[in-house]
PyMOL CGO cylinders between C-alpha atoms (Angstrom):
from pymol import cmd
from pymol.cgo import CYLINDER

trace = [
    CYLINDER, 0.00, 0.00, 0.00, 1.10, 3.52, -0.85, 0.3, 1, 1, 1, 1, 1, 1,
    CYLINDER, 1.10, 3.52, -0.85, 0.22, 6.54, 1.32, 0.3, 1, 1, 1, 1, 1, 1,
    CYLINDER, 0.22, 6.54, 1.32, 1.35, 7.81, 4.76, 0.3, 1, 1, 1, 1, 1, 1,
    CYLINDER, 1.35, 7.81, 4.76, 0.16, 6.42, 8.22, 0.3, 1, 1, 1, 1, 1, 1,
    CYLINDER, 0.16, 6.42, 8.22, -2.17, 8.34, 9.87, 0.3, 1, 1, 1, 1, 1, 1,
    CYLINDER, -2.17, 8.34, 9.87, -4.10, 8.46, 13.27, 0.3, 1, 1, 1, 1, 1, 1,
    CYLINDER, -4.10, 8.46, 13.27, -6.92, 10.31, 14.31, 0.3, 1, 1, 1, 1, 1, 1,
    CYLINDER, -6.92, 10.31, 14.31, -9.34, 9.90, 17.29, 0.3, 1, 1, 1, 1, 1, 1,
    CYLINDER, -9.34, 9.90, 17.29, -12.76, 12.40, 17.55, 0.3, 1, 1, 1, 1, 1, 1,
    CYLINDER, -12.76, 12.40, 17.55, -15.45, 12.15, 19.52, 0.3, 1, 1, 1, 1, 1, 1,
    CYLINDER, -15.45, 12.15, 19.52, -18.78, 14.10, 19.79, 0.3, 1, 1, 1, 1, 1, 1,
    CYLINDER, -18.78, 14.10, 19.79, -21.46, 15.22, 21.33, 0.3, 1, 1, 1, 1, 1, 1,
    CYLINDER, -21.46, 15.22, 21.33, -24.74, 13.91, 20.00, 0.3, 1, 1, 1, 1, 1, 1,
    CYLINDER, -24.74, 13.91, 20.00, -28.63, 14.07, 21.18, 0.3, 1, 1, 1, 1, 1, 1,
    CYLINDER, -28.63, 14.07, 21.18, -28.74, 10.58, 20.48, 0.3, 1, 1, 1, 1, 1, 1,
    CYLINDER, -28.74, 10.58, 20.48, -29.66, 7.73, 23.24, 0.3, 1, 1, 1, 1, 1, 1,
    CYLINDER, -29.66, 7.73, 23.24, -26.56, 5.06, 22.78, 0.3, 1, 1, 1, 1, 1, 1,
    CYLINDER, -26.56, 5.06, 22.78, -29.23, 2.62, 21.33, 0.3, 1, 1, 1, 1, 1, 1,
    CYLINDER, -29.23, 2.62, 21.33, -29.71, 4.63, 18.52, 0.3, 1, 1, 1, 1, 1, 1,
    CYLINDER, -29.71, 4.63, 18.52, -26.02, 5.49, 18.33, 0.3, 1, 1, 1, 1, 1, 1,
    CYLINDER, -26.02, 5.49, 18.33, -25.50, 1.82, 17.91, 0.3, 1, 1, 1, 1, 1, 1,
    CYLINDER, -25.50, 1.82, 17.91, -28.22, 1.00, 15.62, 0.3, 1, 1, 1, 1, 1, 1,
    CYLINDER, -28.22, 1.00, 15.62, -27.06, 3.71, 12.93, 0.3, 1, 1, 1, 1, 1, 1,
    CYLINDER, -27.06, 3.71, 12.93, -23.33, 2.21, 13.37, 0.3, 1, 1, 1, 1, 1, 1,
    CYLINDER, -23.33, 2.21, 13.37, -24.44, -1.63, 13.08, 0.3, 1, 1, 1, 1, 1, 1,
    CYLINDER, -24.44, -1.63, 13.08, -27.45, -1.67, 10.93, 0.3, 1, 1, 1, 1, 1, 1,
    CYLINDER, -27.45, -1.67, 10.93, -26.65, -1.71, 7.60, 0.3, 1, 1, 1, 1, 1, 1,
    CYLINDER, -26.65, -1.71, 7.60, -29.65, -0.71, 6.34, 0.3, 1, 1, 1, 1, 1, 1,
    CYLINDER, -29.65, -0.71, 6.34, -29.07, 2.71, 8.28, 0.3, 1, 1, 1, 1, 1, 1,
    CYLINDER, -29.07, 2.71, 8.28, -25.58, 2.66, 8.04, 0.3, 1, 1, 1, 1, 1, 1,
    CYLINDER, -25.58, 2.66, 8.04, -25.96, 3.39, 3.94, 0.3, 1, 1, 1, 1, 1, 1,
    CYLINDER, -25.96, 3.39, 3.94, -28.83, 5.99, 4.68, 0.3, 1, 1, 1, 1, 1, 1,
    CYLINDER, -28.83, 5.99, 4.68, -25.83, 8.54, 6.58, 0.3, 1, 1, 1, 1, 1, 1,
    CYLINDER, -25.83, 8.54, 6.58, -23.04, 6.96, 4.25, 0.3, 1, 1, 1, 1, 1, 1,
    CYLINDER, -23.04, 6.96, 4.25, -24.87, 8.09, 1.41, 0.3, 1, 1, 1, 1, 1, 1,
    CYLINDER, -24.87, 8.09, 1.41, -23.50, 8.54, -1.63, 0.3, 1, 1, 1, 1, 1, 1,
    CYLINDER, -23.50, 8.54, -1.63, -21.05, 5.77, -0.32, 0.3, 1, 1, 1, 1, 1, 1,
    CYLINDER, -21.05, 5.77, -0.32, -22.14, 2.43, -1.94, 0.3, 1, 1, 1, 1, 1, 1,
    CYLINDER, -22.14, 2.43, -1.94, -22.17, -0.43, -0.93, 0.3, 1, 1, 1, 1, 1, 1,
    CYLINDER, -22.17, -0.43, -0.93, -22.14, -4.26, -1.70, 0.3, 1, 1, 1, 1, 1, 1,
    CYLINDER, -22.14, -4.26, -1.70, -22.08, -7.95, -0.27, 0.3, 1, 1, 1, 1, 1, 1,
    CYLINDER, -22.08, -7.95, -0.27, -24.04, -9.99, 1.82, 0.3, 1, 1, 1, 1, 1, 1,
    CYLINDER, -24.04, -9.99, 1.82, -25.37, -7.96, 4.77, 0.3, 1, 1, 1, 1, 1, 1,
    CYLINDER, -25.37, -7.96, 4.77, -27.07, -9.85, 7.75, 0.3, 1, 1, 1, 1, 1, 1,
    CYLINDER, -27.07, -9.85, 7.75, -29.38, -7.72, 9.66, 0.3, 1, 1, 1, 1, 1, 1,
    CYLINDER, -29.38, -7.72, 9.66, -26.62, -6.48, 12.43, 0.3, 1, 1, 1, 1, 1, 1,
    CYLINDER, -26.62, -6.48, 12.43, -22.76, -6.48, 11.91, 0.3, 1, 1, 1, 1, 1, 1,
    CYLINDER, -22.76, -6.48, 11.91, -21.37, -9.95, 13.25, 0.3, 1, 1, 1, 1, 1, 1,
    CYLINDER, -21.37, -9.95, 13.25, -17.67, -10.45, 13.54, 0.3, 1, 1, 1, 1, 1, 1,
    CYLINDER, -17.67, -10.45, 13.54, -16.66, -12.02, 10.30, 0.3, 1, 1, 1, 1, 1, 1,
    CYLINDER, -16.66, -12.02, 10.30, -18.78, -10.13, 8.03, 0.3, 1, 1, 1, 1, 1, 1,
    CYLINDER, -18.78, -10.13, 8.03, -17.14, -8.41, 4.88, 0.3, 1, 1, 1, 1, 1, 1,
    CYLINDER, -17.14, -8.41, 4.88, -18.32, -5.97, 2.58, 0.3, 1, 1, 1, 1, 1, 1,
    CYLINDER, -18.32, -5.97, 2.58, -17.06, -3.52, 0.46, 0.3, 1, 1, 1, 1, 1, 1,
    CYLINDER, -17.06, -3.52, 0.46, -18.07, 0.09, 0.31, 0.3, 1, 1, 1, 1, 1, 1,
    CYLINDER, -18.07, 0.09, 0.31, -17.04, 2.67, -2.97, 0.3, 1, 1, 1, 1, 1, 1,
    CYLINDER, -17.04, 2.67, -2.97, -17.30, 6.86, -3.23, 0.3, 1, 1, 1, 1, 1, 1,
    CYLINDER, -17.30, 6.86, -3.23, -16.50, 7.08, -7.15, 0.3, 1, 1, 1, 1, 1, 1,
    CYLINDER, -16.50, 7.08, -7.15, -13.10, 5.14, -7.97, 0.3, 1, 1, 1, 1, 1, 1,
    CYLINDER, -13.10, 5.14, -7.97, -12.60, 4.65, -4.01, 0.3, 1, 1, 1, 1, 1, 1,
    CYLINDER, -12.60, 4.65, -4.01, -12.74, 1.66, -2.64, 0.3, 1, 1, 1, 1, 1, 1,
    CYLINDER, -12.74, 1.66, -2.64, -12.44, -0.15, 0.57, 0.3, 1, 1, 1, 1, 1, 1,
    CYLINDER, -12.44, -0.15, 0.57, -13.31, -3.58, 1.95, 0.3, 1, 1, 1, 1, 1, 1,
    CYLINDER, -13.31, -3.58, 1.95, -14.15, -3.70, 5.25, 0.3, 1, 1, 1, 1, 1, 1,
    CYLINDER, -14.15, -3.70, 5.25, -14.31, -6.55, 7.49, 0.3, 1, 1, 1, 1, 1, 1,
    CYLINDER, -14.31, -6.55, 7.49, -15.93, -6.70, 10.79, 0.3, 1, 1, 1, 1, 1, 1,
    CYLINDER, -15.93, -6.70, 10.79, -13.35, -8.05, 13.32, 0.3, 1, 1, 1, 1, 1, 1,
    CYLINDER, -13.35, -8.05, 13.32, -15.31, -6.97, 16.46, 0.3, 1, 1, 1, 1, 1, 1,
    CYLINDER, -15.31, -6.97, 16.46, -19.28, -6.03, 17.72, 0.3, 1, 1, 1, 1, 1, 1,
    CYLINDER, -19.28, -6.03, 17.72, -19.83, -4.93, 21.73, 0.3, 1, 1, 1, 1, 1, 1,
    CYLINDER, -19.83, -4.93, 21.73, -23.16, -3.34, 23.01, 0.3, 1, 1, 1, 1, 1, 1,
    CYLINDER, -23.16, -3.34, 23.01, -21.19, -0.01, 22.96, 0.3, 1, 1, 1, 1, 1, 1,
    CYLINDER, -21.19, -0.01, 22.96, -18.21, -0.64, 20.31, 0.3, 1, 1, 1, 1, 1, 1,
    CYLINDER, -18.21, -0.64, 20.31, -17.49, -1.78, 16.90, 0.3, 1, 1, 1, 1, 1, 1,
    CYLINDER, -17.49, -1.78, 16.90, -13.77, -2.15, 14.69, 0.3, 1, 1, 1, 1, 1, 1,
    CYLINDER, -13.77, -2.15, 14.69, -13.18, -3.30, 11.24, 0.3, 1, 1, 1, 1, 1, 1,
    CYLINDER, -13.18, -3.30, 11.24, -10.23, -3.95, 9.54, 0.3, 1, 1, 1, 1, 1, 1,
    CYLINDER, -10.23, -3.95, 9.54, -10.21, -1.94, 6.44, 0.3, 1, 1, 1, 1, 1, 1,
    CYLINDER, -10.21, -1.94, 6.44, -8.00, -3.04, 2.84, 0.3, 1, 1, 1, 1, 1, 1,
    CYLINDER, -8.00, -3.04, 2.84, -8.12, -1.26, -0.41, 0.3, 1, 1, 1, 1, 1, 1,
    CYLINDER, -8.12, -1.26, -0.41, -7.81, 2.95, -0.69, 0.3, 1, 1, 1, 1, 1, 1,
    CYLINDER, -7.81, 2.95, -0.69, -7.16, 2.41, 3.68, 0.3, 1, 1, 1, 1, 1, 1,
    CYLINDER, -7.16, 2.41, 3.68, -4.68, -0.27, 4.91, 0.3, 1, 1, 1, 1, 1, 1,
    CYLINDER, -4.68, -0.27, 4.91, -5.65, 0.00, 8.72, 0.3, 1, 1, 1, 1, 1, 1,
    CYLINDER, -5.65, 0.00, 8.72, -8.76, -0.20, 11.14, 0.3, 1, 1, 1, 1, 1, 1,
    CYLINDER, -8.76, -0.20, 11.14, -11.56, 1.67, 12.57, 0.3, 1, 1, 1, 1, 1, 1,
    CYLINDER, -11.56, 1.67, 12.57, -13.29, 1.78, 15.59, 0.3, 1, 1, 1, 1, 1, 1,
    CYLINDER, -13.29, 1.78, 15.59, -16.45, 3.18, 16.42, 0.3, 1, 1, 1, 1, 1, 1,
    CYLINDER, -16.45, 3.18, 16.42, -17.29, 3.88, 21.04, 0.3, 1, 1, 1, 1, 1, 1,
    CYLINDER, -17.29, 3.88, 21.04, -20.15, 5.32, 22.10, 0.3, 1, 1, 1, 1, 1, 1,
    CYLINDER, -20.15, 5.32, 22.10, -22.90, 6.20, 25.04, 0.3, 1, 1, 1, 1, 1, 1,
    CYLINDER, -22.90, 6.20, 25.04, -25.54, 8.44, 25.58, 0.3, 1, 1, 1, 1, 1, 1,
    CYLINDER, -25.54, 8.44, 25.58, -24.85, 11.36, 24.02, 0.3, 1, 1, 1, 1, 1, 1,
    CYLINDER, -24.85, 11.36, 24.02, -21.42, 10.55, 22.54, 0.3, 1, 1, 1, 1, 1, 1,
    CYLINDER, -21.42, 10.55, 22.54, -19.80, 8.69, 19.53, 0.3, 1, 1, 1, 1, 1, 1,
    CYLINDER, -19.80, 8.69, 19.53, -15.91, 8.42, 19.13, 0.3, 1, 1, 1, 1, 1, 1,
    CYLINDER, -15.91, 8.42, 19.13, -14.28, 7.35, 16.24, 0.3, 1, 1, 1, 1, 1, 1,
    CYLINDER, -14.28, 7.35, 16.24, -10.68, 6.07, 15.77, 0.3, 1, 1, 1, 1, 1, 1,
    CYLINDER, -10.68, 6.07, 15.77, -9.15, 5.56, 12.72, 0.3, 1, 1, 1, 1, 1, 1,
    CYLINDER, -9.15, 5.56, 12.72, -5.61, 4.41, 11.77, 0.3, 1, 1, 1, 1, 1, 1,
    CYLINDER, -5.61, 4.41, 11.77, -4.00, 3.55, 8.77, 0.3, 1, 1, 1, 1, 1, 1,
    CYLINDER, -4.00, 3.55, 8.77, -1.96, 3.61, 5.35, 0.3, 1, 1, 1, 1, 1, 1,
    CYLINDER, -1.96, 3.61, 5.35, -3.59, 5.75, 2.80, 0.3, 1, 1, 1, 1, 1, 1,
    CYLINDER, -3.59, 5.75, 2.80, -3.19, 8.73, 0.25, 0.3, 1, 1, 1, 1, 1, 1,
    CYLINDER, -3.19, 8.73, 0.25, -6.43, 10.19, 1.04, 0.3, 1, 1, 1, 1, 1, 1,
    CYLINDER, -6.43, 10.19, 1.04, -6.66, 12.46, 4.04, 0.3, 1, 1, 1, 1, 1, 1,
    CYLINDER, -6.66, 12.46, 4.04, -8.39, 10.51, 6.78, 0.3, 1, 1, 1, 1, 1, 1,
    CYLINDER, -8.39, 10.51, 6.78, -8.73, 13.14, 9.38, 0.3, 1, 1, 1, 1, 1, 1,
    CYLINDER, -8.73, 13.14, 9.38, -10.94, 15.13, 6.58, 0.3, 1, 1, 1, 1, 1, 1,
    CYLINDER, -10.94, 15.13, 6.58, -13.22, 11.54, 5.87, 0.3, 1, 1, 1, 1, 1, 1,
    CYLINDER, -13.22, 11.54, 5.87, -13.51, 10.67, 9.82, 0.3, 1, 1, 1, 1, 1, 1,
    CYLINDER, -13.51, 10.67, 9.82, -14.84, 14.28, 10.39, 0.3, 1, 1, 1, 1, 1, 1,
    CYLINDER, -14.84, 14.28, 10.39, -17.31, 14.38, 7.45, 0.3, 1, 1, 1, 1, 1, 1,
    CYLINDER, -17.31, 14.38, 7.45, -18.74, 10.96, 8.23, 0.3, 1, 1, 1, 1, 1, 1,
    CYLINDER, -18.74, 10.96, 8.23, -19.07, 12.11, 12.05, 0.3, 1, 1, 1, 1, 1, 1,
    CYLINDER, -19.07, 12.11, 12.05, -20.85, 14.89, 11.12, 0.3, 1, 1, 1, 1, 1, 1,
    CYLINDER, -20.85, 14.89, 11.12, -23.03, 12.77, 8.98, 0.3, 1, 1, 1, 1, 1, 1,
    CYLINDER, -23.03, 12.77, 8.98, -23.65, 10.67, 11.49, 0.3, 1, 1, 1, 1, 1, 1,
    CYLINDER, -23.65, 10.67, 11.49, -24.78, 13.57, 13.69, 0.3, 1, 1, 1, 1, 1, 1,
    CYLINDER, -24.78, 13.57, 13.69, -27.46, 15.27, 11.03, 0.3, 1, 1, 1, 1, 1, 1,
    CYLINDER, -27.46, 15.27, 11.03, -28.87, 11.44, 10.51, 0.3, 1, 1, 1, 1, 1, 1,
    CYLINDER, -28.87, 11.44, 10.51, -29.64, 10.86, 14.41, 0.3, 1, 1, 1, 1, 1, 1,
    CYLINDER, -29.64, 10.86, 14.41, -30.90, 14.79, 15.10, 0.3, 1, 1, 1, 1, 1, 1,
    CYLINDER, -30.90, 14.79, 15.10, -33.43, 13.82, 11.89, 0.3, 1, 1, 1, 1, 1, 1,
    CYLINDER, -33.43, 13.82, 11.89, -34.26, 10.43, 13.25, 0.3, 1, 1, 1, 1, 1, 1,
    CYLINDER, -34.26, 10.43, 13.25, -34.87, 11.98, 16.46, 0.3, 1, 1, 1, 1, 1, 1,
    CYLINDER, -34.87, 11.98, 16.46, -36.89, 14.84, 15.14, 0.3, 1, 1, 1, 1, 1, 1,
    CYLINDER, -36.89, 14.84, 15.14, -38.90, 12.29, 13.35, 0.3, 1, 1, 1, 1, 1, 1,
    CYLINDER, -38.90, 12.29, 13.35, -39.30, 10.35, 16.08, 0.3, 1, 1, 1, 1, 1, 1,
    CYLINDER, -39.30, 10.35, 16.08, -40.99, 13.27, 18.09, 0.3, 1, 1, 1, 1, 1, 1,
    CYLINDER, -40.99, 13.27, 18.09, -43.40, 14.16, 15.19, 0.3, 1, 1, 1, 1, 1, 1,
    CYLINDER, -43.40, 14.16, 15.19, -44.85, 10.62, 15.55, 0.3, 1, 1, 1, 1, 1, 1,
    CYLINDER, -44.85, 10.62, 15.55, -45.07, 10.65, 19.06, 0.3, 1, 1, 1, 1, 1, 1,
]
cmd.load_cgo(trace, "trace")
């Protein structure tokens, strides 16, 4: 792999409960609604399970990703392709952290950051939404 190695660890706030936090991380049926215009492909059960691979593409990037690990508050794949590394996803109530590590050419920090914010705007909707149908 060509590229430079690269770290980066955010975390941030979000009105989210850590349920829903975890269901937008390991559901990949919501995971590809924030992703979007990521796309995505392979056999998806209805939760991440350790062993599962898939691979994900934004235009000529692409990454596989396989899913080494799945806690009630934590989740890590290994990632090959544009990203030789991992990363890990923590979270609570009202926080989500996100490491990332790895050999790449693209700038990480500048991905990890867009996708947390992402991630942020889809659980404020799905909150909002919630509250209407209340």
């Amino acid at each position: 792999m060509f590229g430079t190695y690269q770290q980066s660890n955010i975390r941030i706030e979000v009105d989210a409960a850590a349920e829903a936090i975890r269901d937008s991380l390991t559901l990949p049926a919501q995971l590809k609604q924030w992703l979007w215009p990521q796309q995505f492909s392979g056999q998806f059960a209805a939760r991440f399970s350790a062993g599962q691979t898939f691979e994900s593409t934004a235009g000529p990037i692409a990454l596989h990703h396989t899913v080494e690990a799945v806690t009630p508050n934590s989740v890590r794949l290994l990632l090959h392709g544009s990203i030789d590394g991992f990363h890990e996803w923590y979270w609570g109530d009202g926080w989500v952290q996100s490491r990332l590590e790895g050999i790449s050419m693209l700038p990480l920090n500048l991905a990890q950051t867009t996708s947390l914010l992402r991630l942020r705007l889809f659980l404020q909707r799905q909150r909002a939404e919630t509250q209407l149908t209340a």
